[in-house]
DOKOL-783078 format. One record per residue: x, y, z of N, C-alpha, C in turn. Coordinates in pm, whole numbers, always signed. Layout:
<nodes>
X;Y;Z;X;Y;Z;X;Y;Z
...
</nodes>
This chain:
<nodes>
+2604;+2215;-3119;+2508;+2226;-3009;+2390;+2130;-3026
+2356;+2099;-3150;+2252;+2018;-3173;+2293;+1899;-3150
+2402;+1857;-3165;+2466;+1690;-3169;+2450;+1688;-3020
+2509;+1782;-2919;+2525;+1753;-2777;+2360;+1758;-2685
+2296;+1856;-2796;+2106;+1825;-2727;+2084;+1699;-2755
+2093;+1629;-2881;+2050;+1514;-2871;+2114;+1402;-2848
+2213;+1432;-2812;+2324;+1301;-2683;+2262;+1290;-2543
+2241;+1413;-2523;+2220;+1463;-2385;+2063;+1400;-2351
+1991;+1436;-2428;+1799;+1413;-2453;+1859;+1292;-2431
+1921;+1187;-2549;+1953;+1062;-2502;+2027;+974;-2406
+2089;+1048;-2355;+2141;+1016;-2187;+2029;+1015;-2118
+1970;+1124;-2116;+1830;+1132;-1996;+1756;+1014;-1995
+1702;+1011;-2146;+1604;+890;-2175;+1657;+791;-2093
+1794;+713;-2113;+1880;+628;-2113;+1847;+593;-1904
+1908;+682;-1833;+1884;+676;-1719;+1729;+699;-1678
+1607;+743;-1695;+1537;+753;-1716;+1457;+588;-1697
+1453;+558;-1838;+1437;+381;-1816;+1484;+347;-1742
+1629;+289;-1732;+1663;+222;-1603;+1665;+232;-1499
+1581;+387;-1475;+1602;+398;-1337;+1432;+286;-1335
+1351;+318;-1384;+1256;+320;-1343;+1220;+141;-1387
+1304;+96;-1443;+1300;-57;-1495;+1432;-130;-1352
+1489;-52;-1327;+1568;-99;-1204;+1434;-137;-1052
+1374;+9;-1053;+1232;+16;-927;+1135;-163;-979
+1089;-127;-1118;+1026;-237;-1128;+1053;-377;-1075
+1192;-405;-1158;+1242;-547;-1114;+1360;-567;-1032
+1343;-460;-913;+1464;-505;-800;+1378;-617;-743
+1232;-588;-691;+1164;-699;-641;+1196;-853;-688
+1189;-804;-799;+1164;-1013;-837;+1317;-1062;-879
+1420;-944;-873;+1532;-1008;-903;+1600;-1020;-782
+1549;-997;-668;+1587;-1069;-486;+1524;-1120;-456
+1392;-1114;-521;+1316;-1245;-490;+1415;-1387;-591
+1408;-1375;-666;+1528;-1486;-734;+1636;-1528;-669
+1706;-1417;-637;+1843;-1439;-589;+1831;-1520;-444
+1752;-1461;-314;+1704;-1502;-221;+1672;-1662;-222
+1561;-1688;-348;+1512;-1798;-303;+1580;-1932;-347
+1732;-1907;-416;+1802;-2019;-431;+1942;-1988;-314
+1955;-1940;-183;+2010;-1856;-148;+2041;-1941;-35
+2145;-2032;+19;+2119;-2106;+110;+2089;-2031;+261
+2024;-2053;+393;+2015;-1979;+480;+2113;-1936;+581
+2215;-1986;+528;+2333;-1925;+659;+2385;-1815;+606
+2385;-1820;+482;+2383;-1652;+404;+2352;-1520;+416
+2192;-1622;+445;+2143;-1461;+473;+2207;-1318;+573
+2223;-1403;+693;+2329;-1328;+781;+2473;-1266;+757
+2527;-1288;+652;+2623;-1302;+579;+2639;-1143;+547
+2730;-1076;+558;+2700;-884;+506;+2796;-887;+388
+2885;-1012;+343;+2953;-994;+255;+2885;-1077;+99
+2744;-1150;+151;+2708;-1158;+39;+2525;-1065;-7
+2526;-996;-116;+2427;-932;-137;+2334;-917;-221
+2368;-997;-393;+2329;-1025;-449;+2317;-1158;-521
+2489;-1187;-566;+2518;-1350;-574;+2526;-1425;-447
+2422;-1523;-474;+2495;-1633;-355;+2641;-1714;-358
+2691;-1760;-289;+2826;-1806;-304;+2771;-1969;-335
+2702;-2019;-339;+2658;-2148;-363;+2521;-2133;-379
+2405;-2226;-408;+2296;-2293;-500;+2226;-2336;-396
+2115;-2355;-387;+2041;-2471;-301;+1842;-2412;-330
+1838;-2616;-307;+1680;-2592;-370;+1598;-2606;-233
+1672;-2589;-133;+1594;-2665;+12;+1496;-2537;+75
+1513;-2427;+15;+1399;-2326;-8;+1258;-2362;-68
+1259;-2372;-173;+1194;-2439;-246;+1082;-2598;-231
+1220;-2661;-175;+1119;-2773;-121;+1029;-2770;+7
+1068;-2687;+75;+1002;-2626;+208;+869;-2585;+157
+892;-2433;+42;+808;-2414;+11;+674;-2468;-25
+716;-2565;-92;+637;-2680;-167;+588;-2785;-81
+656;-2758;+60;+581;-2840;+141;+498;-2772;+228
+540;-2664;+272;+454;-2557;+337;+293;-2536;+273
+269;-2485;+152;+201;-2427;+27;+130;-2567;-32
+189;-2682;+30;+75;-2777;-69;+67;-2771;-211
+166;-2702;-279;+163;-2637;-427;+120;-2723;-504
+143;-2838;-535;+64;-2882;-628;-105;-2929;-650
-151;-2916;-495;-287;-2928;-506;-350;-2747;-485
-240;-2712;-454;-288;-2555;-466;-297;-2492;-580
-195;-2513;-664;-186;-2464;-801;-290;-2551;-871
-349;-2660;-877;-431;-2693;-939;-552;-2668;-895
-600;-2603;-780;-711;-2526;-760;-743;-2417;-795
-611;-2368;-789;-605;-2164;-824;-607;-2162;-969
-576;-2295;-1074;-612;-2266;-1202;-730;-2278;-1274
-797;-2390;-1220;-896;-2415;-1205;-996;-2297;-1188
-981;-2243;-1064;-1094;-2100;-1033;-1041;-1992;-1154
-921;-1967;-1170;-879;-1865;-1200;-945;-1878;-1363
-913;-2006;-1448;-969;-2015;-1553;-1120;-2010;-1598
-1166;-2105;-1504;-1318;-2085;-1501;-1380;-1969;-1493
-1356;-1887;-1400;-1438;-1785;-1376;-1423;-1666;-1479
-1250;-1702;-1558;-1198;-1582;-1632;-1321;-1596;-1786
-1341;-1779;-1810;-1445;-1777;-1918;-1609;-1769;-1932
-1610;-1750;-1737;-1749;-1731;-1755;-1751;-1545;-1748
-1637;-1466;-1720;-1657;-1298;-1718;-1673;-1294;-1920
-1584;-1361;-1973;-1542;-1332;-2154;-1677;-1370;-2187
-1761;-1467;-2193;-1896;-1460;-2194;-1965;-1345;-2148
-1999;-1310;-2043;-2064;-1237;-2007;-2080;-1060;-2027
-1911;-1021;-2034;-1888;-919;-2050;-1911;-906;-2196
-1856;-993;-2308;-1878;-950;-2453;-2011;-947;-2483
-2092;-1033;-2394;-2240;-931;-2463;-2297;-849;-2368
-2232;-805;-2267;-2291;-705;-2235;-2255;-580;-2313
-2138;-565;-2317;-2067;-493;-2399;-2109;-504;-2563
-2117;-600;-2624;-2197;-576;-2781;-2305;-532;-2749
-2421;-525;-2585;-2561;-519;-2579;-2492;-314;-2589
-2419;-283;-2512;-2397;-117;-2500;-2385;-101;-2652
-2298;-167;-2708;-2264;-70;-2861;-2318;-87;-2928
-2410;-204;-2953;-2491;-179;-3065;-2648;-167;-3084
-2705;-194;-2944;-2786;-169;-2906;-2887;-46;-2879
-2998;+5;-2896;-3053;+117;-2860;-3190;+75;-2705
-3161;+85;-2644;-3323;+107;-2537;-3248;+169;-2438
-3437;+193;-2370;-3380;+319;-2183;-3289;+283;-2150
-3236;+406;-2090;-3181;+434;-1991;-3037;+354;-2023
-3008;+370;-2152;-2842;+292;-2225;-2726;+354;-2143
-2785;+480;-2175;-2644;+588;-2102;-2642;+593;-1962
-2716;+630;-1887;-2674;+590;-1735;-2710;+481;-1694
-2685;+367;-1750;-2671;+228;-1686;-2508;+183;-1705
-2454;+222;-1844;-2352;+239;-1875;-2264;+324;-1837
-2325;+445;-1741;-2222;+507;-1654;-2206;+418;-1503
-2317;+350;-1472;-2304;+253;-1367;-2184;+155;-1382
-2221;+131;-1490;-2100;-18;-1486;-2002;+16;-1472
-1901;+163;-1530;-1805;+234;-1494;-1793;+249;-1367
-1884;+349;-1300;-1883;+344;-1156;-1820;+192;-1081
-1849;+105;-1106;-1819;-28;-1115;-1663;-32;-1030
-1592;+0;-1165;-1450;+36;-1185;-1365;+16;-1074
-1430;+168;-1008;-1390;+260;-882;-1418;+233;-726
-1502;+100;-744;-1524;+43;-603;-1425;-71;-571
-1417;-39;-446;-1327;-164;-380;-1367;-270;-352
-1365;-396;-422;-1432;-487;-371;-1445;-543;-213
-1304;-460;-110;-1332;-452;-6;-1428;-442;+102
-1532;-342;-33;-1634;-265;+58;-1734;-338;+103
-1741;-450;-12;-1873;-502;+45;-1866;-657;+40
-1743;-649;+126;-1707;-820;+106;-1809;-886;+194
-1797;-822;+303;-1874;-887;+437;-2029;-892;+411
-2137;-805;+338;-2238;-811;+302;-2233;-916;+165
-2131;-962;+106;-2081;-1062;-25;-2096;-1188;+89
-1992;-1189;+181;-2014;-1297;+261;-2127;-1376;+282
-2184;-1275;+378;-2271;-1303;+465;-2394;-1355;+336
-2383;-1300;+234;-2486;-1378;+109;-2463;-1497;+91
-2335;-1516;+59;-2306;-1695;+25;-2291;-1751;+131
-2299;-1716;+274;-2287;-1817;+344;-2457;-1862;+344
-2555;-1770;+404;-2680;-1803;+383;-2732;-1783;+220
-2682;-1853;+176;-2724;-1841;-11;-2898;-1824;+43
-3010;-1766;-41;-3102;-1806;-60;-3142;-1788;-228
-3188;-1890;-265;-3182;-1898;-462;-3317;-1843;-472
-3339;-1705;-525;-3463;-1655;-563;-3526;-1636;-464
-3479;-1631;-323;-3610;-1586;-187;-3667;-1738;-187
-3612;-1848;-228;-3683;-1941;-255;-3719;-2006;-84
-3599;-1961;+26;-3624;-2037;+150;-3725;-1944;+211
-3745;-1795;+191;-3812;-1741;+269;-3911;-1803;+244
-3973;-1789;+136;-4069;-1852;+97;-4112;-1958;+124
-4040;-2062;+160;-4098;-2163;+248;-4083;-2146;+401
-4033;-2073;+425;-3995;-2056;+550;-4192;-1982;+623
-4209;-1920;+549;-4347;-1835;+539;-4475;-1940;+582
-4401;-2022;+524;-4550;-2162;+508;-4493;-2281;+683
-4383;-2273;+661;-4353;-2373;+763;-4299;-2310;+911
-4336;-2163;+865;-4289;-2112;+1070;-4117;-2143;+1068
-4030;-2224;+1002;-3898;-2218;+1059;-3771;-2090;+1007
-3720;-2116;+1067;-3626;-2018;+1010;-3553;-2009;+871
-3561;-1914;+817;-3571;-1981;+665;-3369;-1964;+627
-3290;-1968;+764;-3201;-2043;+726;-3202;-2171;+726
-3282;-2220;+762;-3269;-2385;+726;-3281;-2437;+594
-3334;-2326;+520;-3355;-2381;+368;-3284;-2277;+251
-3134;-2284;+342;-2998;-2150;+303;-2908;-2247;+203
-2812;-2262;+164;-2726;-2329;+89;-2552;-2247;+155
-2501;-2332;+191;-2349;-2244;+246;-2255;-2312;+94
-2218;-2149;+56;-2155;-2163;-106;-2004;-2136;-24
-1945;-2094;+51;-1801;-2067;+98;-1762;-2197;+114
-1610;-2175;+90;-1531;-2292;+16;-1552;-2382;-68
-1619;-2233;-204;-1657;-2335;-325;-1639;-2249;-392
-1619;-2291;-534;-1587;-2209;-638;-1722;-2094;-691
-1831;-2170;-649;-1915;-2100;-675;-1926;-1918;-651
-1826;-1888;-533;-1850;-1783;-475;-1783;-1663;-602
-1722;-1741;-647;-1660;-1651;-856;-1729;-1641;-943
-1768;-1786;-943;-1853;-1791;-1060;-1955;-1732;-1054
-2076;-1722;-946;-2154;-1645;-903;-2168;-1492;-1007
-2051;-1392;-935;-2034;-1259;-999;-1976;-1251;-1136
-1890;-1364;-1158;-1858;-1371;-1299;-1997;-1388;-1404
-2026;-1494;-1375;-2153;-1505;-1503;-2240;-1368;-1503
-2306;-1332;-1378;-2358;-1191;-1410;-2327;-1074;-1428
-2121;-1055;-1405;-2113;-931;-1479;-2089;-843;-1372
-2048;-927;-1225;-2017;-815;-1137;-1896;-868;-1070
-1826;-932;-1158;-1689;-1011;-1092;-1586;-891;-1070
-1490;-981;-1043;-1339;-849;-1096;-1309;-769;-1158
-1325;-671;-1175;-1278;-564;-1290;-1374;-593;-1432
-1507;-681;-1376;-1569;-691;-1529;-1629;-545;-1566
-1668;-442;-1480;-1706;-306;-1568;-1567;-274;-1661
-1439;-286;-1601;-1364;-240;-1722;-1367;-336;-1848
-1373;-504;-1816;-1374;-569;-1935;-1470;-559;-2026
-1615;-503;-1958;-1733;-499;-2069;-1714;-305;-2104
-1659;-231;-2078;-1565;-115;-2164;-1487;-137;-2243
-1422;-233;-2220;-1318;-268;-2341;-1391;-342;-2443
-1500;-445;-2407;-1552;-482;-2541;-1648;-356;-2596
-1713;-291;-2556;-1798;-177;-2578;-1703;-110;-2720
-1567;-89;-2632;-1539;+38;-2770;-1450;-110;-2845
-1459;-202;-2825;-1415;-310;-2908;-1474;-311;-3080
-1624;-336;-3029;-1749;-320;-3072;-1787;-220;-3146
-1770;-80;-3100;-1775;-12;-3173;-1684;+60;-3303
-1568;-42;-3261;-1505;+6;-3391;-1491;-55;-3497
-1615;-182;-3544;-1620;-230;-3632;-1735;-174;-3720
-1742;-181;-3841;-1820;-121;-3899;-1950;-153;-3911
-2089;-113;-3901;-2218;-156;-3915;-2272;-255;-4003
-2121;-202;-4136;-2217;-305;-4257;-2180;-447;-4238
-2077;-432;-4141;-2103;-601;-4172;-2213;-678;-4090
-2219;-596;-4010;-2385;-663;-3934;-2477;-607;-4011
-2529;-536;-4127;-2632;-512;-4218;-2626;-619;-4331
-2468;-679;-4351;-2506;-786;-4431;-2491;-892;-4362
-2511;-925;-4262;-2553;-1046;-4135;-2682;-1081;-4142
-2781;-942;-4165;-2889;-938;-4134;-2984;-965;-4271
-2911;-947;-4386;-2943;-924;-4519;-2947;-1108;-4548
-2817;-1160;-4493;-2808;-1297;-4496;-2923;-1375;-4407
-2998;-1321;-4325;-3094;-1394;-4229;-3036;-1401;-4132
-2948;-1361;-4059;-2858;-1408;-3910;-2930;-1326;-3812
-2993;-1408;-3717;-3028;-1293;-3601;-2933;-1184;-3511
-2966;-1132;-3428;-2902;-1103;-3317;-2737;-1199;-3292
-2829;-1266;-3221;-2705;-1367;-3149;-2635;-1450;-3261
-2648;-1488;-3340;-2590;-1508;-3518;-2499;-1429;-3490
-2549;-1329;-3493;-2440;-1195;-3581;-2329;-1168;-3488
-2377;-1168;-3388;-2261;-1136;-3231;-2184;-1292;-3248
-2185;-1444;-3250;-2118;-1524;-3236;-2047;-1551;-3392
-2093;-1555;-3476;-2086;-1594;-3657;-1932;-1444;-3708
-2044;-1294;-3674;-1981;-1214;-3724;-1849;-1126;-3646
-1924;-1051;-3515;-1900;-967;-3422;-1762;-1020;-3345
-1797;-1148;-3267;-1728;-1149;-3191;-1566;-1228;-3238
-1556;-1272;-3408;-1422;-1318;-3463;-1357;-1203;-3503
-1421;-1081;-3491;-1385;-959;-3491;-1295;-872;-3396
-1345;-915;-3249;-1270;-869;-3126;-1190;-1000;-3080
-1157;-1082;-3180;-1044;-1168;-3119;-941;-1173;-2996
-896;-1057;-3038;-763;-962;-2949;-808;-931;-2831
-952;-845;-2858;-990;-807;-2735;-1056;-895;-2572
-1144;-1021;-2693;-1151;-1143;-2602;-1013;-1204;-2513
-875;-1200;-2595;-793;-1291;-2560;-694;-1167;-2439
-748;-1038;-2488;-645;-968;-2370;-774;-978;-2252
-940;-983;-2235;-1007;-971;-2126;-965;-1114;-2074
-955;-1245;-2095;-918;-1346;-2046;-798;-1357;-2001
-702;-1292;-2009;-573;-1321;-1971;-582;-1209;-1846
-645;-1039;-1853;-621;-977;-1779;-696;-1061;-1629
-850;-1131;-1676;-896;-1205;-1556;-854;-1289;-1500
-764;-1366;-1602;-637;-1450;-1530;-573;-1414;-1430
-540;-1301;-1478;-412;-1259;-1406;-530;-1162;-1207
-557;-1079;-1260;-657;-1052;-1125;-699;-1150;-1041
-764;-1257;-1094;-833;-1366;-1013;-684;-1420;-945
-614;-1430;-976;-478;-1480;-968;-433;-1442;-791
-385;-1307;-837;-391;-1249;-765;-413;-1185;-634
-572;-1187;-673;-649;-1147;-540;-696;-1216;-371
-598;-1139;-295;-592;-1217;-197;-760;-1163;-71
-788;-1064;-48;-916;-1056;+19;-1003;-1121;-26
-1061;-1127;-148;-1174;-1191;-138;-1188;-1353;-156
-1013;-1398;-174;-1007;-1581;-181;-1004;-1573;-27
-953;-1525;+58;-933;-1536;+198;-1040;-1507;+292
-1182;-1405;+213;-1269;-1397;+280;-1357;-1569;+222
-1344;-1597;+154;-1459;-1747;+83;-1360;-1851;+104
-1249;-1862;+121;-1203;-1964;+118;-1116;-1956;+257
-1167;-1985;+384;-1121;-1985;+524;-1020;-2110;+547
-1046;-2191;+488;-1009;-2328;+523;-851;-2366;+462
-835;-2477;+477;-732;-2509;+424;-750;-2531;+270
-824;-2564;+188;-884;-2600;+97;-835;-2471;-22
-762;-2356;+11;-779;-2234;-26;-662;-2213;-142
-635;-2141;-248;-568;-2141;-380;-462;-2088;-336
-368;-2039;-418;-214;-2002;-389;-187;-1877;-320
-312;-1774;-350;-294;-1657;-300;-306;-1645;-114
-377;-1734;-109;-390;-1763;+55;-253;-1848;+111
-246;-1969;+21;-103;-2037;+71;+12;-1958;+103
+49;-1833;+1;+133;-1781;+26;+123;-1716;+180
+24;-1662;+233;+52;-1586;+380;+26;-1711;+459
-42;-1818;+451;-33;-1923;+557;+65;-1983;+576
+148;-1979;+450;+277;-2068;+445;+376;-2024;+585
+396;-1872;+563;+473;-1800;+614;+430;-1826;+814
+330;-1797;+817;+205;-1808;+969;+258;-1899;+987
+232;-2053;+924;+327;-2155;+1025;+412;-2198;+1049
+519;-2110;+969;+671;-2133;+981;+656;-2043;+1174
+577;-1936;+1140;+585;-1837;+1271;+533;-1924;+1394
+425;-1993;+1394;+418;-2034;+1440;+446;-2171;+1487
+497;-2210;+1415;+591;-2388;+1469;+687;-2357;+1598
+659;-2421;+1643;+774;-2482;+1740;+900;-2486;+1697
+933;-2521;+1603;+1038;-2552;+1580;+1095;-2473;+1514
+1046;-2391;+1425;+1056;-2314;+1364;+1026;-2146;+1377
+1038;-2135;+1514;+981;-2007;+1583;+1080;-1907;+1572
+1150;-1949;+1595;+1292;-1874;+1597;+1387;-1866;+1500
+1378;-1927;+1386;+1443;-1951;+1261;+1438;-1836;+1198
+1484;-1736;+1164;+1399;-1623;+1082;+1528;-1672;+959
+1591;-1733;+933;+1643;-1698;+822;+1572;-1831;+743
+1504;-1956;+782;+1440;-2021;+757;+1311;-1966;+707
+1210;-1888;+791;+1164;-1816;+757;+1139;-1747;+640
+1286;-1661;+633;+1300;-1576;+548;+1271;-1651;+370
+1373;-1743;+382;+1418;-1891;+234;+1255;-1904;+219
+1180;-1965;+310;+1041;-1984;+267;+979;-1888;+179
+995;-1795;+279;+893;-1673;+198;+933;-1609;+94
+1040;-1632;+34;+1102;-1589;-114;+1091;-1701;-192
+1083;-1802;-186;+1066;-1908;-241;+905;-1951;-272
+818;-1923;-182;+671;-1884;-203;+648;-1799;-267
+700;-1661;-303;+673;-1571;-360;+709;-1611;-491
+837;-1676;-520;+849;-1707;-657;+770;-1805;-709
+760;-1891;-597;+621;-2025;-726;+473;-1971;-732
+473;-1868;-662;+353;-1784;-678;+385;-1750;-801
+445;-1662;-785;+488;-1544;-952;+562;-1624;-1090
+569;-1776;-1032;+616;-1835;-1203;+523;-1829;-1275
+389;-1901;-1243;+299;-1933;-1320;+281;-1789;-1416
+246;-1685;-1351;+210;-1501;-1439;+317;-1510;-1490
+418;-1526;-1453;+543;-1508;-1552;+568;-1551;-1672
+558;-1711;-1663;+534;-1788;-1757;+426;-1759;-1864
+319;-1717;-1802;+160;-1663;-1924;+188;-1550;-1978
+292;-1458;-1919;+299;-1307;-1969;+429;-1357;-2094
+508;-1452;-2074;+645;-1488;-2151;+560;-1528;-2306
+441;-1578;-2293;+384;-1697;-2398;+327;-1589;-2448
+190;-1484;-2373;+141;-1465;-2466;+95;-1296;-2438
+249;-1218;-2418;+264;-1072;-2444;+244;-1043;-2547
+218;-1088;-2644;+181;-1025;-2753;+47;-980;-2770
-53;-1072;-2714;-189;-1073;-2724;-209;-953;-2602
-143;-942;-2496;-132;-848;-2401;-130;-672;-2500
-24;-688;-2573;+15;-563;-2608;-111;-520;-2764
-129;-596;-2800;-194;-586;-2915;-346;-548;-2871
-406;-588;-2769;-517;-571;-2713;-500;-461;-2624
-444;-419;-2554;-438;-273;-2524;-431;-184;-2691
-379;-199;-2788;-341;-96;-2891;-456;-134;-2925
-581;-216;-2924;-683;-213;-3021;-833;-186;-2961
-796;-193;-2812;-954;-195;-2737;-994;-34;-2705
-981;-45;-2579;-1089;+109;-2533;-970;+205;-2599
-853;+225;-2556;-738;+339;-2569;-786;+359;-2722
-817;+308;-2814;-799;+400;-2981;-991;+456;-2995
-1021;+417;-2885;-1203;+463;-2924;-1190;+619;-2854
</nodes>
């Protein structure tokens, strides 16, 4: 009876995973199949998974649709930049929570959590409407006061610029930075005091001790907050689509415009299986690049979850 409980326990397990590793990657394994899939196929009820032949003319569509190579070199560009100005910002805010003592530590630090739980949805349009009329420090009202004009004239329009990332990144209110400055927090706190007592014993200030000692310490944790901002900034299609209107706009926008002017062409109005080749084929040069970063450097992924907030 015991041999057949634990056959049985292991059957379950067995279906169990695959069911739920089948849900995961049916998506991207018809997105695969699809996007080398020639289009007279698609109509086809006798083919469903293998194609009966190969073709890259998906692909090149794609790539002509999507602009991909000046797209992908924009979307890495933002995506990187902004991911190293949050790893700055968040690790000392986060060394400022853990090792730090002044007011009001604890409910400022329940704020940044709060953080978490908001949709950046909410306040895109009041986000907007800031960078389109930038004013740096009240600096136009302020002249505006002296010269009678409207002190949009002395506004700065930051949309369709990278700035509109970098902006919330450097101060700590980007993407998901309340969870990244939690993860350095209990990063932080699980190193031991003395080695910042003999930091301090050595003469190292503050910021010494956080760049010299502290932060070769959360290695892991730096390299999983940079990759997770990778991957989000990546991602996120409202707020590249609210700042970036234009054509000028990174992959996450290419992908739904791509599709829009297949719909809307002339020529292409009526094509849906044309259509169709595009938009699986966009979806995959979207999803190589994450694919490719998760293939290289899952390890740093998995090791930084086992060492950050989850063991504090």
């Amino acid at each position: 009876m015991k041999r057949i409980k634990k056959y049985a326990w292991s059957l379950c397990r067995f279906l169990l995973i695959f069911g739920l590793s089948f849900v995961i990657l049916y998506p991207l394994l018809q997105t695969l199949s699809k996007a080398f899939m020639p289009t007279e196929q698609y109509s086809d009820l006798s083919v469903v998974w293998i194609p009966r032949s190969l073709t890259l003319e998906n692909l090149k569509n794609a790539v002509e649709y999507m602009d991909y190579a000046a797209s992908l070199w924009r979307t890495v560009t933002l995506c990187v930049s902004s991911a190293l100005l949050q790893l700055v910002c968040c690790s000392l805010a986060g060394y400022g929570f853990a090792r730090f003592k002044f007011p009001l530590r604890g409910p400022l630090f329940l704020l940044v959590i709060l953080t978490i739980i908001i949709p950046t949805q909410i306040i895109f349009l009041p986000t907007f409407m800031e960078y389109r009329f930038f004013d740096f420090f009240g600096l136009g009202r302020l002249i505006a006061l002296f010269t009678g004009e409207n002190y949009v004239e002395y506004t700065f329009n930051l949309i369709n610029t990278r700035a509109t990332f970098w902006i919330p990144s450097i101060l700590g209110v980007g993407l998901r930075s309340g969870l990244f400055i939690y993860i350095f927090r209990q990063a932080f706190r699980n190193i031991p005091t003395a080695l910042e007592e003999a930091a301090e014993i050595d003469g190292c200030g503050p910021l010494r001790t956080f760049t010299s000692v502290m932060l070769p310490n959360v290695r892991t944790s730096a390299v999983t907050v940079f990759l997770f901002s990778v991957v989000w900034h990546w991602n996120e299609y409202t707020l590249t689509r609210t700042f970036f209107p234009t054509r000028n706009s990174p992959l996450a926008v290419k992908l739904k415009t791509a599709v829009e002017t297949l719909q809307l062409s002339n020529d292409t109005r009526g094509d849906l299986s044309l259509q169709m080749g595009v938009s699986y084929a966009s979806v995959l040069l979207f999803l190589l690049p994450i694919v490719l970063l998760y293939v290289f450097a899952q390890r740093y992924f998995v090791e930084g979850i086992e060492t950050t907030g989850i063991t504090g």
